[in-house]
Every structure is written in structure tokens, then in C-alpha cells.
C-alpha positions as CSV (number, residue, x, y, z in Angstrom):
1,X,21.0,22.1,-4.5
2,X,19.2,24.2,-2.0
3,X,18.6,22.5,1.0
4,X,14.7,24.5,0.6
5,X,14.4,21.7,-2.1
6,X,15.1,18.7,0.5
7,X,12.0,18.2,2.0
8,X,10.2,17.8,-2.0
9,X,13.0,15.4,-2.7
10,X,12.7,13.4,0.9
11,X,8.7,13.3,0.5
12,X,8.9,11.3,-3.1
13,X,11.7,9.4,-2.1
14,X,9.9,8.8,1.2
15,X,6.6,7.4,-0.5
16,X,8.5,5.3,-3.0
17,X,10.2,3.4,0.0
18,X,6.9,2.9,1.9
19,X,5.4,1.4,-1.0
20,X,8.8,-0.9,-1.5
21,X,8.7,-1.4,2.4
22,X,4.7,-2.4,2.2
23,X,5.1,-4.5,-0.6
24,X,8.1,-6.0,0.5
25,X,6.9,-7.2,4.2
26,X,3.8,-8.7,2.4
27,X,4.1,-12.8,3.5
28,X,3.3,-15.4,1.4
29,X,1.6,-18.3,2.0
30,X,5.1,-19.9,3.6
31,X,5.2,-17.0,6.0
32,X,8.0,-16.1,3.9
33,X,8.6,-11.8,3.0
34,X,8.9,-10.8,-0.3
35,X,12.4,-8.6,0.6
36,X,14.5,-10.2,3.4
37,X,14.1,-8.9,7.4
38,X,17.0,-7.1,6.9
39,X,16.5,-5.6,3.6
40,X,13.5,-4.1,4.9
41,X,14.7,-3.2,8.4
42,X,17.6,-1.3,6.2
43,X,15.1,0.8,3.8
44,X,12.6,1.6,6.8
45,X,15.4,3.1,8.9
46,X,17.0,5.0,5.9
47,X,13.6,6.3,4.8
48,X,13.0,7.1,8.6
49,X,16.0,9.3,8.7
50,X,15.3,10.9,5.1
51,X,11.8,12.0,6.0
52,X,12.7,13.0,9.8
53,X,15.7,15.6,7.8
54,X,13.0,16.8,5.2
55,X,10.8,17.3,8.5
56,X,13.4,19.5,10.3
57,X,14.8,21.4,7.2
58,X,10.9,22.1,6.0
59,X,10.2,23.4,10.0
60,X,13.4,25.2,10.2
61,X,12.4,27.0,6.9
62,X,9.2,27.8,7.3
63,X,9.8,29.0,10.6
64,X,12.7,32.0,8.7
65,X,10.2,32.1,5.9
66,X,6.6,32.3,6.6
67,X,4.4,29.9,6.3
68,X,3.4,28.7,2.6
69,X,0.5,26.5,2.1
70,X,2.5,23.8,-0.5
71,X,6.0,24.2,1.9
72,X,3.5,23.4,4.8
73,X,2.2,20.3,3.0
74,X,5.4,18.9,1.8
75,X,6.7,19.1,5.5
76,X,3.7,17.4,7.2
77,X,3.9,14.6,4.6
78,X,7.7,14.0,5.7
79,X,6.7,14.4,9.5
80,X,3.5,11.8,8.9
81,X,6.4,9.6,6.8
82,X,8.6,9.6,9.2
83,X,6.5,8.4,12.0
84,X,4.9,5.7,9.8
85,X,8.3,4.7,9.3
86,X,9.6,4.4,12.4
87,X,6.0,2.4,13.3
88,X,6.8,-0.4,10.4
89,X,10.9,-0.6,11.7
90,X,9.0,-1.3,15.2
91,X,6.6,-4.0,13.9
92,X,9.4,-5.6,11.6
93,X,11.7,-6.1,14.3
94,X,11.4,-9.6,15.8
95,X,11.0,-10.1,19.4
């Protein structure tokens, strides 16, 4: 695999585990999560690192390459993923 491909793989991947992670953290009416704290502390900081490589191979390409309107896409997705993710890992974490 090229590693020009990453960033399209780490986007899907990356949207998958933020509707898992959403899902997941939704409580019921015990106050209960769907996935366990950790489970979903695990996914969040997995996707987080997924999407922040996708972000950094799709900047460090575009920056040889040129800028391509679909390449540009796919890496601000992974950058807006990223941060999202590191925002739920923050508000799952208990103080």
C-alpha cells in the first residue's frame, strides 16, 4: 500500500469509530454506557492517533505534490477527526 492511500483509509476508519464512540457513550436511563469507560477511552485514543497519521501523511503529501481539491478534503476531514477525537477522550475521562 502507498502510504498516499492512508489518509482515505484513516478518514473511513475514522468516521466508523466516531459513530461506535457516539453511540457507545450514549447512557441509559441507569447512567449506565452502552460500551464500557474503557472500551471507549481505547477506540477514541486509537482513532485519535489514526486520523492525527492520515493528517500528517495527507499534509506532508500535499505539501511534495500540489494541492488537489479531493487530497485536500480527505486531509481536513482526518485533521477535524482527530481533534473531535481527542475532544470526546477529554470529556470521557472521569475526573
Amino acid at each position: 500500500m502507498k502510504s498516499s492511500n492512508f489518509p482515505y483509509i484513516a478518514s473511513v476508519l475514522g468516521l466508523f469509530l466516531l459513530l461506535v464512540v457516539m453511540k457507545g457513550s450514549e447512557a441509559s436511563s441507569d447512567s449506565a454506557t452502552a460500551l464500557p469507560l474503557l472500551t471507549l477511552l481505547i477506540i477514541s485514543e486509537f482513532a485519535f492517533i489514526v486520523t492525527a497519521v492520515g493528517a500528517y501523511i495527507g499534509l506532508k503529501q500535499i505539501r511534495s505534490t500540489g494541492i488537489r481539491p479531493a487530497y485536500l478534503v480527505i486531509t481536513v476531514v482526518c485533521i477535524l477527526l482527530s481533534v473531535r477525537f481527542l475532544q470526546l477522550g477529554i470529556e470521557l475521562w472521569p475526573l
